[in-house]
C-alpha positions as CSV (number, residue, x, y, z in Angstrom):
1,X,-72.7,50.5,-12.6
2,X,-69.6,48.3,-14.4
3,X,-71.7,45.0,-13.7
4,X,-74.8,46.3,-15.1
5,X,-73.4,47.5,-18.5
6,X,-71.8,44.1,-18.5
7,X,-75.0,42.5,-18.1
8,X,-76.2,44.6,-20.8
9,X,-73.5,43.4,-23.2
10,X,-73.9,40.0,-22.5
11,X,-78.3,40.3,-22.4
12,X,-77.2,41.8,-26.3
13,X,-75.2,39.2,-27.4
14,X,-77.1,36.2,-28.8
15,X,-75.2,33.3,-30.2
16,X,-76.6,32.5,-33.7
17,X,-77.8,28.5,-33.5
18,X,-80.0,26.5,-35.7
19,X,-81.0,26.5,-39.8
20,X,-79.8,29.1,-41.9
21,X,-83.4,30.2,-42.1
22,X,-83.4,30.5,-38.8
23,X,-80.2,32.4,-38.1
24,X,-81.3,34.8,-40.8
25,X,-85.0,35.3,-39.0
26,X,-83.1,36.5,-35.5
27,X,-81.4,39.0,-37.4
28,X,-82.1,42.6,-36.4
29,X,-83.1,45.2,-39.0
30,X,-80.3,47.7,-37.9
31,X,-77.6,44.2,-38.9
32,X,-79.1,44.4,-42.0
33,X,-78.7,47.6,-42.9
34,X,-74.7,47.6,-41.8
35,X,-74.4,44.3,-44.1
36,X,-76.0,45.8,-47.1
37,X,-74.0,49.2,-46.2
38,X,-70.8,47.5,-46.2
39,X,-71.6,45.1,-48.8
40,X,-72.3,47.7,-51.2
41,X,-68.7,49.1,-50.7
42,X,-67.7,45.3,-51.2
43,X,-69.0,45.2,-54.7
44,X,-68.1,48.6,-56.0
45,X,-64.2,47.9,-54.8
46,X,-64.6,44.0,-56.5
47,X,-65.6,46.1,-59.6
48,X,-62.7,48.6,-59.7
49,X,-60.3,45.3,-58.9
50,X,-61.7,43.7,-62.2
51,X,-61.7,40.4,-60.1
52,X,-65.4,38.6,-60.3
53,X,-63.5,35.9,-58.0
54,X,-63.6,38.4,-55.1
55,X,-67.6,38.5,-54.6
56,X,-67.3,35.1,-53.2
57,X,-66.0,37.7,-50.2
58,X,-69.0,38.1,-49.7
59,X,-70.2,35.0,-48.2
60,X,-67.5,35.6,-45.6
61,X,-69.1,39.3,-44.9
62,X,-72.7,37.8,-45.0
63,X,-71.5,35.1,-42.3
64,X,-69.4,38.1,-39.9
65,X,-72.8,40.1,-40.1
66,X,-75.9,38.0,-40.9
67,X,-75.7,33.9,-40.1
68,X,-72.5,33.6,-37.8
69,X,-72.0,30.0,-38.6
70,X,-68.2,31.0,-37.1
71,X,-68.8,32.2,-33.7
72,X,-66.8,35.6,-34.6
73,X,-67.8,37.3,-31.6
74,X,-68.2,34.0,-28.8
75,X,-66.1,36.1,-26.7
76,X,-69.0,38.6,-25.9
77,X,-70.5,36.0,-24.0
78,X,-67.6,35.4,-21.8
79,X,-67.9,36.7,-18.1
80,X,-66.2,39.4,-17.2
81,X,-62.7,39.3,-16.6
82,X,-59.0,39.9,-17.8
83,X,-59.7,37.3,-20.6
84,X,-62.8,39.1,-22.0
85,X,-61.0,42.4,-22.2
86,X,-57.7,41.1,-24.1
87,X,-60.1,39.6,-26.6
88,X,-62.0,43.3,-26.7
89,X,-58.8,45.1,-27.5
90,X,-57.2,42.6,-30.1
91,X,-60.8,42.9,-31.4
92,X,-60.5,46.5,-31.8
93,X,-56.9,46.5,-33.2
94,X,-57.1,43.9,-36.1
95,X,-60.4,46.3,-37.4
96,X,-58.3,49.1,-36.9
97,X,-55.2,47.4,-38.8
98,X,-57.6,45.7,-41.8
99,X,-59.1,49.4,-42.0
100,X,-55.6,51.0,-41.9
101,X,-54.4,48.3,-44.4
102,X,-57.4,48.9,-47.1
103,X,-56.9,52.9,-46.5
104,X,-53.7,52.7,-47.3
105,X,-53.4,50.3,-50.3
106,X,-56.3,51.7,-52.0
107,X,-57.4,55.4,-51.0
108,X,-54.2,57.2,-49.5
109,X,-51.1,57.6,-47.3
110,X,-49.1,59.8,-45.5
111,X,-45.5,59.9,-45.7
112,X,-42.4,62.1,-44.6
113,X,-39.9,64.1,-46.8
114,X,-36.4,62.4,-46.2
115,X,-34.2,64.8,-47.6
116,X,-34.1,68.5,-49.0
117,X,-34.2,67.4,-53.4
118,X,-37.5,69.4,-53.5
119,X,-36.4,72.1,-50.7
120,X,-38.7,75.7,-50.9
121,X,-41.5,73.3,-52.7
122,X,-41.6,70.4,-50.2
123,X,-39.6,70.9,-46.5
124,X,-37.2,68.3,-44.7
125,X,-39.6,66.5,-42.5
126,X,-42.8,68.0,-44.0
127,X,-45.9,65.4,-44.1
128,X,-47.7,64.6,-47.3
129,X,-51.0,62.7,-47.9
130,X,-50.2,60.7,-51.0
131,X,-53.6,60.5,-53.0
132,X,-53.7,57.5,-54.3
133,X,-56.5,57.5,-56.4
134,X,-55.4,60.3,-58.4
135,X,-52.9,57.6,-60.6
136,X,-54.9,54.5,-59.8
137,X,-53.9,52.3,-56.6
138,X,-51.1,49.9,-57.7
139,X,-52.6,46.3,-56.2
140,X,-50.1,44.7,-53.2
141,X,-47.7,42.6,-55.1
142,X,-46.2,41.5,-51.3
143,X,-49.7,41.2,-50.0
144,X,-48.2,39.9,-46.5
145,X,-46.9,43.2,-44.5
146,X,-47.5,44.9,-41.9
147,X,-49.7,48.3,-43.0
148,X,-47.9,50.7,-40.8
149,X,-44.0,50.2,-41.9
150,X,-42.2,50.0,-45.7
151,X,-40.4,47.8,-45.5
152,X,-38.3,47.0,-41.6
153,X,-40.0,47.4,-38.3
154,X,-39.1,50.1,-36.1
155,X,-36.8,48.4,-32.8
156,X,-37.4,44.8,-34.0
157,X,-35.2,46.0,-36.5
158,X,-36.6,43.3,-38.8
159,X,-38.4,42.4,-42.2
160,X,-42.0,44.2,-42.1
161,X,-43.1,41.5,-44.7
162,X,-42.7,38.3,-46.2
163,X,-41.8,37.8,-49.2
164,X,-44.2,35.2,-50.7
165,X,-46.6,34.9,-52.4
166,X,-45.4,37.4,-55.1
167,X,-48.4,38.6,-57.4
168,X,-48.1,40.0,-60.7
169,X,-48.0,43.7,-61.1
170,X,-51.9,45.2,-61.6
171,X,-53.0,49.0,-61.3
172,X,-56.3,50.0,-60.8
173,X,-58.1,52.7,-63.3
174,X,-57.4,56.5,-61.9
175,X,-58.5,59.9,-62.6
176,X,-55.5,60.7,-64.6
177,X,-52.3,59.5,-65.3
178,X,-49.0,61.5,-64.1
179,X,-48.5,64.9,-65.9
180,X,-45.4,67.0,-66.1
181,X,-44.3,68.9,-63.3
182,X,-46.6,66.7,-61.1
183,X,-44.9,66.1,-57.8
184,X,-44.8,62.0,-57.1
185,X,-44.2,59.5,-54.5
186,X,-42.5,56.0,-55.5
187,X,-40.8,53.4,-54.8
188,X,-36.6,53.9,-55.8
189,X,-36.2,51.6,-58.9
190,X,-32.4,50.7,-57.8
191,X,-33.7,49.6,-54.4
192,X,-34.0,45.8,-55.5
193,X,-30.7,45.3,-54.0
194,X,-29.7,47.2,-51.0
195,X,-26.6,46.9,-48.5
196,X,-28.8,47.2,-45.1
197,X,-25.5,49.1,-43.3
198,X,-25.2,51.4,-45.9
199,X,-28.4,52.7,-47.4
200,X,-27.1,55.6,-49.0
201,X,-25.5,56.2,-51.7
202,X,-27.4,53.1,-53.6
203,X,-25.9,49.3,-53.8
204,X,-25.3,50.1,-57.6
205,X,-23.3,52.9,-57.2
206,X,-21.1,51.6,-54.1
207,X,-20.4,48.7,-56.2
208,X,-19.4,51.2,-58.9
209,X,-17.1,53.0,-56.6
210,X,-15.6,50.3,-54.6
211,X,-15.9,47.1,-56.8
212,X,-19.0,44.4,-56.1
213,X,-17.0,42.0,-54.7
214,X,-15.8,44.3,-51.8
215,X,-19.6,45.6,-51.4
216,X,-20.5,41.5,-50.6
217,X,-17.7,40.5,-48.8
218,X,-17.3,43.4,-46.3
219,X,-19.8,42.9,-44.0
220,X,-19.1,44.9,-41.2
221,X,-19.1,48.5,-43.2
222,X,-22.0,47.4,-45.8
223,X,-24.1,44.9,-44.0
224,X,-26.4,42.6,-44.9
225,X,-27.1,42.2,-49.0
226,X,-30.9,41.7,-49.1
227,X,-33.1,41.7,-51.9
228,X,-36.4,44.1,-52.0
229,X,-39.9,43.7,-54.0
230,X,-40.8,46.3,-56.0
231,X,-43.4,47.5,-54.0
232,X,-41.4,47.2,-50.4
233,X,-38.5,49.5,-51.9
234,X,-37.5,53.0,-50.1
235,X,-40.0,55.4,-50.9
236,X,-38.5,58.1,-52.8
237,X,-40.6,62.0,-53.8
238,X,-39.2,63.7,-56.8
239,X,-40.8,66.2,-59.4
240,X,-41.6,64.3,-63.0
241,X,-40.3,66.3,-66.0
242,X,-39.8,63.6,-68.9
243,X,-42.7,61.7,-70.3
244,X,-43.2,58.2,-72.1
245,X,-41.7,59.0,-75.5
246,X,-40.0,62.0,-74.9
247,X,-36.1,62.8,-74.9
248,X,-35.1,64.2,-72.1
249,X,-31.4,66.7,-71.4
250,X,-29.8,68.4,-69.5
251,X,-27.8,71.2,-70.3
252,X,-25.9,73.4,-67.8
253,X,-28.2,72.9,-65.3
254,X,-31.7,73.4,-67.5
255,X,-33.8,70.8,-68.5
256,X,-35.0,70.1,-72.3
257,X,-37.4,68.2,-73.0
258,X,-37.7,67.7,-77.1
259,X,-34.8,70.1,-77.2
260,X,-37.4,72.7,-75.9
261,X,-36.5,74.1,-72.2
262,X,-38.2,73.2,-69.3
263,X,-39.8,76.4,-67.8
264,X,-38.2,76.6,-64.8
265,X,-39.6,76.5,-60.9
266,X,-40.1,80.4,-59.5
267,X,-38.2,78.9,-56.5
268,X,-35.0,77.1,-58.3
269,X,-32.2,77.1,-56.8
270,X,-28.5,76.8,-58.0
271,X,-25.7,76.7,-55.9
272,X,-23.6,79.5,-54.8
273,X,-20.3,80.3,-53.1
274,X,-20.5,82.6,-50.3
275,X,-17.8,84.5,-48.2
276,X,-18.2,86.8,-45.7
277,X,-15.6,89.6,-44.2
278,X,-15.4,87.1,-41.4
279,X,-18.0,87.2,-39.8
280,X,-19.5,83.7,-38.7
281,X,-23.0,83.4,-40.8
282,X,-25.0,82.8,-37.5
283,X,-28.1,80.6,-37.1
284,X,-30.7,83.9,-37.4
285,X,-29.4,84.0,-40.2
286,X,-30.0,80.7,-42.2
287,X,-33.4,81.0,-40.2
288,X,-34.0,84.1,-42.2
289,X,-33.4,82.4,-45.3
290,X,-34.7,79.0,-44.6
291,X,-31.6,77.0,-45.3
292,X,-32.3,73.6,-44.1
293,X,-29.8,71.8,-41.4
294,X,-28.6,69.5,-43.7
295,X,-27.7,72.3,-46.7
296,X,-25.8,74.2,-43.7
297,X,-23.6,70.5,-43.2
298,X,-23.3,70.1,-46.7
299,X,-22.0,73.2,-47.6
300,X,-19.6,74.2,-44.6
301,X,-16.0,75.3,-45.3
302,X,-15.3,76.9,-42.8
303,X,-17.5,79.6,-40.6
304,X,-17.4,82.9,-43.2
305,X,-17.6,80.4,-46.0
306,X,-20.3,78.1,-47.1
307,X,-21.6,76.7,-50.4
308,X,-25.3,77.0,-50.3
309,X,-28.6,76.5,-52.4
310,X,-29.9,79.5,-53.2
311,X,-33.0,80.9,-55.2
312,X,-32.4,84.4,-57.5
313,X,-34.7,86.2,-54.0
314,X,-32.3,84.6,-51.1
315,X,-29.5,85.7,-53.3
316,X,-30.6,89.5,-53.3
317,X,-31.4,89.0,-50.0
318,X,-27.4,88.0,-49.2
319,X,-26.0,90.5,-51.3
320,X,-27.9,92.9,-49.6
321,X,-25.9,92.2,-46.0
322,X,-23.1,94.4,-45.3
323,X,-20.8,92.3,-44.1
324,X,-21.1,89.5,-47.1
325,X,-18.3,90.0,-49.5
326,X,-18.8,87.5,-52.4
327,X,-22.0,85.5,-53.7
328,X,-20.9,83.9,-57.1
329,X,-22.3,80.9,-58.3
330,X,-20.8,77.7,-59.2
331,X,-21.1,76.9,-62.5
332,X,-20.8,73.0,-63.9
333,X,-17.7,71.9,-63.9
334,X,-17.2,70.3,-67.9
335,X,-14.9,67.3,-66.1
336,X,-17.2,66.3,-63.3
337,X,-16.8,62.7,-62.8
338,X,-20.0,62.0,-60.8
339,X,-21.5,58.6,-61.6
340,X,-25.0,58.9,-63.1
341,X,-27.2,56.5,-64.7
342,X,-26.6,54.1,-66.4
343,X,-24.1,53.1,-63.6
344,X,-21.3,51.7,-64.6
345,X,-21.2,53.0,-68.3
346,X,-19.2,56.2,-69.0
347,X,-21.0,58.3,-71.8
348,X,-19.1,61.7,-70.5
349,X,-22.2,62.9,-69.5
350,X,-22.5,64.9,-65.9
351,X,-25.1,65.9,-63.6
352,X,-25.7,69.2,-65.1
353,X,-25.0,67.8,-69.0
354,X,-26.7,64.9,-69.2
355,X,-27.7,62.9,-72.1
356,X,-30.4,63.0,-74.5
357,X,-31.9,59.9,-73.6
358,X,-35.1,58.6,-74.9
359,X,-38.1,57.5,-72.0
360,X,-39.5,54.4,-73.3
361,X,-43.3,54.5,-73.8
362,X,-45.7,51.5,-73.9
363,X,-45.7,49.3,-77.1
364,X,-42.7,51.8,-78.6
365,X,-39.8,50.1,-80.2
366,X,-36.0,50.9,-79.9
367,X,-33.8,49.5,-82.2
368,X,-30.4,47.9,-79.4
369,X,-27.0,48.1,-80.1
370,X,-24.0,46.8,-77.8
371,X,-23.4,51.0,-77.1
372,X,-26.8,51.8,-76.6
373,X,-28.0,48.8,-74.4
374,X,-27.0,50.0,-71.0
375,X,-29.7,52.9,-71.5
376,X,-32.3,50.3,-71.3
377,X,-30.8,47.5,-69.6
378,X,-32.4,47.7,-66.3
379,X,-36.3,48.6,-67.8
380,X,-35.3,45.3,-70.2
381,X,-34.3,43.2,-67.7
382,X,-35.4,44.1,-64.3
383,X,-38.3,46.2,-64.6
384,X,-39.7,44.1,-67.4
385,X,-39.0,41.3,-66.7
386,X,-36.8,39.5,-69.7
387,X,-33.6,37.3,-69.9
388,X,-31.0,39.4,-71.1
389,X,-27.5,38.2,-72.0
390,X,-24.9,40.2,-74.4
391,X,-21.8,37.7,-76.4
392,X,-19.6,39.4,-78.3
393,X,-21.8,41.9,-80.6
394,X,-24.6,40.0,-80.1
395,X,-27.7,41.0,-77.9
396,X,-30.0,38.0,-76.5
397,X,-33.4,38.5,-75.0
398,X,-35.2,35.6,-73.9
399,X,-32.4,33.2,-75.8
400,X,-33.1,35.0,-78.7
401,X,-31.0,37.5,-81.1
402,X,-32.1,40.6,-81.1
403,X,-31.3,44.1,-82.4
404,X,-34.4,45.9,-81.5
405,X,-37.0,45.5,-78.3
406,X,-41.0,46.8,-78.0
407,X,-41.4,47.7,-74.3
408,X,-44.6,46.5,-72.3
409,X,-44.6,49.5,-70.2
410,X,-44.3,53.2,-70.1
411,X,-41.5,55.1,-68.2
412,X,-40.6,58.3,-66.7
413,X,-38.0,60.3,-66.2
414,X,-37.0,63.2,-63.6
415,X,-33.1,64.3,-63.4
416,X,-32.6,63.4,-59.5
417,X,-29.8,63.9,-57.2
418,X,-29.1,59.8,-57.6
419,X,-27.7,57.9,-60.7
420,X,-30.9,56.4,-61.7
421,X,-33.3,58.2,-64.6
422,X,-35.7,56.5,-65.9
423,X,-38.1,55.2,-63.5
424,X,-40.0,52.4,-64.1
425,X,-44.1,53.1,-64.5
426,X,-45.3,50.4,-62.4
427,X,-43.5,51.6,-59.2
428,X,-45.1,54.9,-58.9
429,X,-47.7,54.8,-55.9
């Protein structure tokens, strides 16, 4: 039974030979419909890439399908054997990788929550489907990775990519572009640099804390000091609540946007300390109120004492037990030292009064002055892409004096759990 659907494969496989116009006359009908099927697609995505240069992909599908001047498929003429089916599988895998690869870059992906920033919207270790098309696919700018790992592979413990060639940022038209309160996946905008041994908190902010030079030179507790592309950084999902051109604050806790409050999430949560009479808060009972693992670590004092995220309903829902004595909230402290963005610069603001700061918006001009410029220094210089150099009083961009700066791309903002605010358009998936 094997042998004869063996002999069937090989009695279907015909090596093209001959003139083109013969090559195209052997072709069957059904052939023809998958190339025009698949060419279609072709031309629609060259369209939507705004590149006329790709259609000359389409000799190379016309040849795969149609004329087979390159013997794609010689193998299914091989006799059966151990040879025959390696070539069968690593046939099957590279389709499934280039159709993995395309799905990916240009349609969707899924991804996994890291940590509990959007807990009681998103979970710890929930999966999303990122819909790419929504924004507009941003195109590869590290074309030269493997589709199924950001940016190290699993084991190998390795680079998943290689760094050249290095194409110039492009995004493809969407449906829309990215609205308050959306929910967004993208790539971390201080992940250009990162210390491979210690991910977290950021390479910015450990050099803020412990000095760079320590960061570079202590191997053995920070690692390797690597630099990232843009679009091979951590993948980070955050809510957006600041727009190109808006000014965003924070104060105690709420966010304004135009000095108008943002309405707030039914769910929000503040923090809250909570004692009990001493009785050990037992693991029914963070079930009950689905408090993640990693807010049980964070908060722990001690067994009848934690400090805990909670929303106004799982507060009730506490004060309603017996045996819990005090639920009182923790209110910002006025001389938190916390480093936020911009790292490095002390303006006295904290994570719960922060700012304003202005988002920049595309073709908007700010006027720089030595106090201001650390606001913008990283959109000016590494997100943008400009020389930037201060001496004395004196701001240079490019060589050239300047006291003022038109920005090539629009920004958002979103006031995260890390020190860095404005996030840079281009690296939004």
């Amino acid at each position: 039974m094997a042998n004869d659907i063996e002999k069937k494969k090989e009695d279907e496989y015909v090596r093209q030979t001959g003139s083109l116009k013969e090559r195209l006359g052997r072709v069957k009908k059904t052939r023809w419909w998958r190339f025009g099927i698949v060419a279609l697609i072709y031309v629609l995505w060259t369209l939507w890439m705004g590149n006329p240069l790709l259609l000359l992909g389409l000799l190379l599908l016309a040849d795969i399908y149609l004329t087979q001047f390159i013997p794609w498929g010689a193998w299914k003429g091989w006799k059966p054997g151990p040879l025959r089916t390696l070539m069968s599988w690593i046939d099957a895998i590279v389709y499934a990788l280039v159709l993995v690869y395309f799905l990916f870059l240009f349609v969707g992906q899924n991804y996994q929550i890291p940590s509990s920033s959007l807990e009681k919207s998103l979970l710890t270790g929930d999966f999303l489907w990122v819909n790419k098309v929504t924004y507009g696919p941003r195109v590869p700018q590290t074309p030269l990775h493997f589709p199924l790992a950001q940016n190290m592979l699993p084991i190998l413990n390795c680079k998943s990519y290689i760094e050249h060639p290095q194409l110039d940022y492009h995004r493809l038209k969407g449906l829309r572009n990215v609205e308050r309160m959306d929910i967004v996946v993208f790539n971390f905008p201080a992940g250009d640099t990162v210390a491979l041994a210690s991910t977290n908190p950021d390479y910015y902010t450990q050099c803020a804390m412990y000095g760079r030079e320590v960061v570079r030179n202590n191997k053995d507790k920070f690692g390797e000091i690597i630099y990232r592309p843009v679009d091979r950084r951590d993948n980070y999902v955050k809510r957006c609540l600041g727009l190109p051109g808006e000014t965003l604050q924070i104060k105690d806790g709420i966010v304004y946007v135009n000095g108008k409050a943002v309405p707030q999430p039914k769910n929000v949560q503040y923090c809250y300390y909570v004692q009990s009479d001493g009785t050990p808060f037992s693991n029914d009972f963070f079930e009950e109120l689905s408090i993640s693992n990693e807010d049980q670590a964070r908060g722990y004092i001690s067994t009848s004492e934690y400090v805990l995220p909670l929303t106004a309903e799982m507060k009730k829902t506490i004060e309603a037990k017996p045996w819990v004595q005090n639920v009182q909230r923790i209110q910002p402290d006025p001389g938190e030292t916390l480093i936020t963005y911009p790292v490095g610069t002390d303006y006295g603001w904290t994570h719960a009064n922060y700012g304003p700061i202005w988002i920049p918006k595309k073709g908007a001009k700010v006027d720089l002055t030595v106090e201001n410029l650390p606001l913008y220094e990283r959109c000016i210089k590494n997100y943008e892409g400009n020389n930037l150099e201060v001496k004395g009083n004196q701001i240079y961009i490019n060589g050239k004096p300047a006291t003022s700066y038109t920005f090539k791309m629009s920004h958002r903002g979103h006031p995260v759990d890390h020190p860095h605010l404005l996030q840079q358009g281009p690296q939004a998936l």
